[in-house]
N, C-alpha and C positions, 0 to 999 in steps of 0.2 A: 504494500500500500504506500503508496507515495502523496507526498501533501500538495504538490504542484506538476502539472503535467505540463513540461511545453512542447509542442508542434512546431518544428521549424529550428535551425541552428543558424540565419540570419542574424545581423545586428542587434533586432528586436529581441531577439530568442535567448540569444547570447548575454544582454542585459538583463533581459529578465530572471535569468536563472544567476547571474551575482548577487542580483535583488534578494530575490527568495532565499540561496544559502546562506549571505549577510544576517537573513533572519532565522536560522538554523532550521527551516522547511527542509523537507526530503522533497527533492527535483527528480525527475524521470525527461530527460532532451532528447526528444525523437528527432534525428534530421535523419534521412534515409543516404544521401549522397553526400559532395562535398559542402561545408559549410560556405554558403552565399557565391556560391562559382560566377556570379555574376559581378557582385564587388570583387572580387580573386583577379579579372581581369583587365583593374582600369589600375592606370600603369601611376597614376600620383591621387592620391588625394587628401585636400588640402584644409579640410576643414572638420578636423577632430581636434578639437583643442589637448596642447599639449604633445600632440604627433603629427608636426609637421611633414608637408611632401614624403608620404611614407607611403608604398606601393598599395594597393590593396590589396594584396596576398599577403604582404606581411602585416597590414593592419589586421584580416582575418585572422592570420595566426597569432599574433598581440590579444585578441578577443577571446578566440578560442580556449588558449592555453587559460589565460585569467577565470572563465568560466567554471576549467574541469580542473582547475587547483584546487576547487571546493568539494573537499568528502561527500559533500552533500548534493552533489550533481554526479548521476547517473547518465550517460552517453547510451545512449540508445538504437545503433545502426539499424534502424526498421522500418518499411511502409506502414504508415497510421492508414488503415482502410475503412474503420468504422469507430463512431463511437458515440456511446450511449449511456443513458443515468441509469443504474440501478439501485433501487433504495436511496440512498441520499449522495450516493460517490459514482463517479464517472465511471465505466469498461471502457479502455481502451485498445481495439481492436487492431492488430499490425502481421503483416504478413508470414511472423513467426510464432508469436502469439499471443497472451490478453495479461494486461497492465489494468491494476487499477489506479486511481488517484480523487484529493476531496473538489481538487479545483481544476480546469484545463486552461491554457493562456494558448490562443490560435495564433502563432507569429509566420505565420507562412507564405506572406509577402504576398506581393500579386506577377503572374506570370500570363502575357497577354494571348488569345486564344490562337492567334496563326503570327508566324514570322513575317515579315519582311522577307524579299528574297537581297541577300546578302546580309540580312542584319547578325545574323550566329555567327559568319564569318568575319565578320568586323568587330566587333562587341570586343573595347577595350583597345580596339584598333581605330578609332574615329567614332565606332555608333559608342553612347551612354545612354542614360536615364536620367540625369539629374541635370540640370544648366545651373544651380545652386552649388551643386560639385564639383563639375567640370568644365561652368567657364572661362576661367582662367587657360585650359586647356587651347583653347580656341583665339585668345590673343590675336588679333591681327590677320586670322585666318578668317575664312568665308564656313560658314553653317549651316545647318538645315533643322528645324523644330518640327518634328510630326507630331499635330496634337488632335485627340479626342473629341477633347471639350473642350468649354471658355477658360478652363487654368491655366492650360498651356499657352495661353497670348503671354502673360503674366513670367512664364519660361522666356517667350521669344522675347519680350521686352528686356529681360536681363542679360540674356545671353547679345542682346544686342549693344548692350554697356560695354562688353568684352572685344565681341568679336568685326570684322570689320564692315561684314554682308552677313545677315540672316535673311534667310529663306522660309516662311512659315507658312506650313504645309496643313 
């Protein structure tokens, strides 16, 4: 029985689970793959107070490591497939098998339904997700904003502080 369940070994996941052992809760961190492969791949960033220009793999691995120095975080390599209230505590259902806990913390990021064609292959290579992160990157160079919705103007407008052409898509 575990007092915190987190889904996901993202930034979020990873925070949450210092949180929780800080308070000597027993954690269960499901991440199935690598921790945040997406941050893993953007080659500076620059706005973690206190670690400056430090790659994102090695900011992953700065996170990571601080997480599972806590006794009280359990690493969990599993697909979470299902899960459900029983009596007052969660089943956590995972592709090897059942985990209970009293609370669940959903850190599982968002991952969008179809690619881009080229974007897997650039990712970290020119494509990001953040203009907040990786403006700076863009310096002087020309850019492109694919947005959704109306928050991403809010992107192009900043990445437009930085960069010297944006492009908003």
């Amino acid at each position: 029985m575990f007092d915190i369940a987190i889904i996901g070994g993202g930034p979020a996941g990873l925070s949450s689970a210092v949180t929780g052992a800080i308070r000597k809760k027993k954690i269960a961190l499901f991440e199935q793959g690598e921790f945040s492969a997406k941050l893993q791949k953007a080659h500076t960033v620059d706005n973690y107070v206190g670690l400056p220009e430090i790659s994102g793999k090695d900011l992953m691995q700065k996170m990571a490591d601080h997480a599972l120095s806590y006794e009280e975080v359990s690493l969990i390599k599993e697909k979470v497939t299902n899960i459900f209230i029983d009596n007052d505590n969660f089943m956590i259902l995972t592709n090897k098998g059942n985990y209970q806990a009293k609370s669940v913390i959903m850190a599982i990021g968002v991952a969008p339904a179809k690619l881009l064609p080229g974007e897997k292959e650039f990712l970290g290579r020119g494509v990001s997700y953040c203009a907040t992160c990786d403006a700076p990157l863009y310096r002087g160079k020309t850019a492109a904003i694919i947005g959704f919705s109306p928050k991403e103007e809010a992107e192009a407008d900043f990445m437009a502080e930085m960069a010297d052409k944006v492009y908003y898509i």
